[in-house]
C-alpha positions in Angstrom: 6.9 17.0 -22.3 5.2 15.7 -18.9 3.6 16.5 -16.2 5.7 17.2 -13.2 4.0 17.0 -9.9 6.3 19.5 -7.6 6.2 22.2 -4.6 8.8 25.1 -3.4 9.6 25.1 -0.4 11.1 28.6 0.7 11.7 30.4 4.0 11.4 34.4 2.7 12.7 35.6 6.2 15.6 33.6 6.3 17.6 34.3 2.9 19.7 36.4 3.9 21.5 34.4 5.9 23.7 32.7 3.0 24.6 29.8 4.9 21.4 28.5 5.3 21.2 28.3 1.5 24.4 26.2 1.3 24.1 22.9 -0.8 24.6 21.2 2.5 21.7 22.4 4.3 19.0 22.6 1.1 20.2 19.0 0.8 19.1 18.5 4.3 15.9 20.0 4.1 15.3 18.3 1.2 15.6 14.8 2.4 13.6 16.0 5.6 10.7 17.4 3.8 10.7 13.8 1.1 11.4 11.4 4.4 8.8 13.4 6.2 6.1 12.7 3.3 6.8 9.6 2.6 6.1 8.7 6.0 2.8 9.9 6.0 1.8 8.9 2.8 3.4 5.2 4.2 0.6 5.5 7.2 -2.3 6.6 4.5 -2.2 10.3 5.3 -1.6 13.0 3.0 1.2 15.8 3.2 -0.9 18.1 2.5 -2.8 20.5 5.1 -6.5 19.9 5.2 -6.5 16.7 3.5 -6.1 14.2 6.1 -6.7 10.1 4.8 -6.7 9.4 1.6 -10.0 8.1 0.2 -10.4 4.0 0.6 -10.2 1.8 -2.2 -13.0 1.1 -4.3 -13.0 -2.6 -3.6 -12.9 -2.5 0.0 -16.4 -3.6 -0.5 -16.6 -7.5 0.0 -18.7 -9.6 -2.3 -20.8 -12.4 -1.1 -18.8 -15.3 -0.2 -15.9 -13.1 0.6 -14.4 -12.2 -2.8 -14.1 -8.3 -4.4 -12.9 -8.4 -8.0 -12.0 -4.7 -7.2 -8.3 -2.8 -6.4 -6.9 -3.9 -4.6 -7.7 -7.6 -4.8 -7.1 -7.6 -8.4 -3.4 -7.2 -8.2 -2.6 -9.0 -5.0 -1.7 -12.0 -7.4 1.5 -9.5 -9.2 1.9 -7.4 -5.8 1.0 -9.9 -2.6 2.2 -6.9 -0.8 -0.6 -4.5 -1.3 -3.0 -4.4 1.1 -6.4 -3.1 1.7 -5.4 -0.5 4.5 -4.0 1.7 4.4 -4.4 3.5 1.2 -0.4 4.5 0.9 -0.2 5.2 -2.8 2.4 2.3 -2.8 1.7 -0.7 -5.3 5.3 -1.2 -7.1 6.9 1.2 -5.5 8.3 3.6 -8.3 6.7 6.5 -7.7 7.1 7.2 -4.3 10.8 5.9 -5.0 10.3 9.0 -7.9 9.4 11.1 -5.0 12.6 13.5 -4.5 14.1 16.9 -4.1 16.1 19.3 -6.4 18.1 22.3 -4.8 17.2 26.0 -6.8 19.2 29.1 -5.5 17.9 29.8 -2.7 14.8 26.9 -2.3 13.9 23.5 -2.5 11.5 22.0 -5.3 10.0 18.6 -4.0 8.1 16.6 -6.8 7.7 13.7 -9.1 10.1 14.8 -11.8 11.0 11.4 -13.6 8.4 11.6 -16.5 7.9 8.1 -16.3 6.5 8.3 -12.7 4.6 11.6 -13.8 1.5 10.5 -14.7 0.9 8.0 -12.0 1.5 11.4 -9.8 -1.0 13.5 -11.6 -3.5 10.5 -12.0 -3.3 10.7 -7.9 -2.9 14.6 -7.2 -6.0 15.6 -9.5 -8.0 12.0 -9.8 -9.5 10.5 -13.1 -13.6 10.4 -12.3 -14.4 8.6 -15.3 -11.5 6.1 -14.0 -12.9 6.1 -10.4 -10.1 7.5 -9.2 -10.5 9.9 -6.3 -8.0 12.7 -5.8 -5.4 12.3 -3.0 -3.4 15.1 -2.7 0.3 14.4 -2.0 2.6 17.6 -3.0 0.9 20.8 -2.0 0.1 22.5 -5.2 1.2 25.8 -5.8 -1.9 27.7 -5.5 -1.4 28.5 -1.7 -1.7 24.6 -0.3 0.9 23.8 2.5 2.3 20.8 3.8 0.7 19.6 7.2 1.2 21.1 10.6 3.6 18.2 11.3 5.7 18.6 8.5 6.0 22.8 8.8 6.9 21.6 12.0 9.8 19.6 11.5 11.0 22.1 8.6 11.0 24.8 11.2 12.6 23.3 13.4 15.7 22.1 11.3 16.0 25.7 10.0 16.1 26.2 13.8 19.0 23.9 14.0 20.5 24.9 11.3 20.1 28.6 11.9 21.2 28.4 15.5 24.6 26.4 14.3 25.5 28.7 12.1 25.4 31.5 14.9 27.6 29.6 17.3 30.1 30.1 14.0 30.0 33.7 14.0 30.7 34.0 17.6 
């Protein structure tokens, strides 16, 4: 059994307004909250609140005569795409392609749940020190983190939407 790397995302006030628990609109959240991530994560900042940029590379540090034998130098032969800023978790692209949403009753879990993308998401969420792997937090974990202030935002104001739709309908 693996690791999976995942967060709930639930609006207590709001479930007792059924329709905002339809398949429709967890499926838009969803994709919101995952879009929303992956965008930050694409500009080197984490999802997650008080985090801010992820750690730099451990070969950022240039050799004499301008050569690092450190990541991420040593797989720009395989991946000519990676660069050294910024740090975006992105090398083949698999796990943040991993990086999804599955609908629960009444909430949203958003996580790494293809086990073969797992590990890559636990090697970044905790870190590996005898690697030399920093931590970079990327799904809140469940012991009280919370996505960033941008990110509550846009949730907020989609249930807005969404909420506000739905009471034109009961007019």
């Amino acid at each position: 059994m693996g690791f999976k790397v995942k967060t709930k995302i639930s609006l207590p006030v709001l479930q007792d307004i059924k329709e905002l628990n339809s398949s429709r609109n967890l499926d838009k959240v969803g994709n919101l909250v995952v879009n929303e991530m992956k965008d930050s994560i694409s500009r080197g900042l984490s999802p997650v609140r008080g985090e801010g940029r992820f750690e730099a590379y451990s070969g950022q540090k240039i050799e004499r005569g301008g050569r690092s034998k450190g990541y991420p130098f040593n797989v720009q032969k395989k991946f000519p795409n990676k660069k050294v800023r910024p740090v975006n978790l992105f090398l083949s692209g698999d796990m943040l392609e991993a990086l999804t949403h599955k609908k629960k009753s009444d909430s949203i879990l958003v996580g790494i749940f293809k086990p073969s993308e797992a590990e890559k998401a636990q090697g970044h969420q905790l870190g590996d020190p005898k690697k030399g792997l920093p931590r970079r937090r990327f799904i809140p974990a469940a012991n009280g983190e919370e996505f960033t202030v941008s990110i509550t935002r846009s949730i907020r104001q989609l249930y807005s939407e969404l909420l506000d739709g739905i009471l034109k309908k009961r007019k």
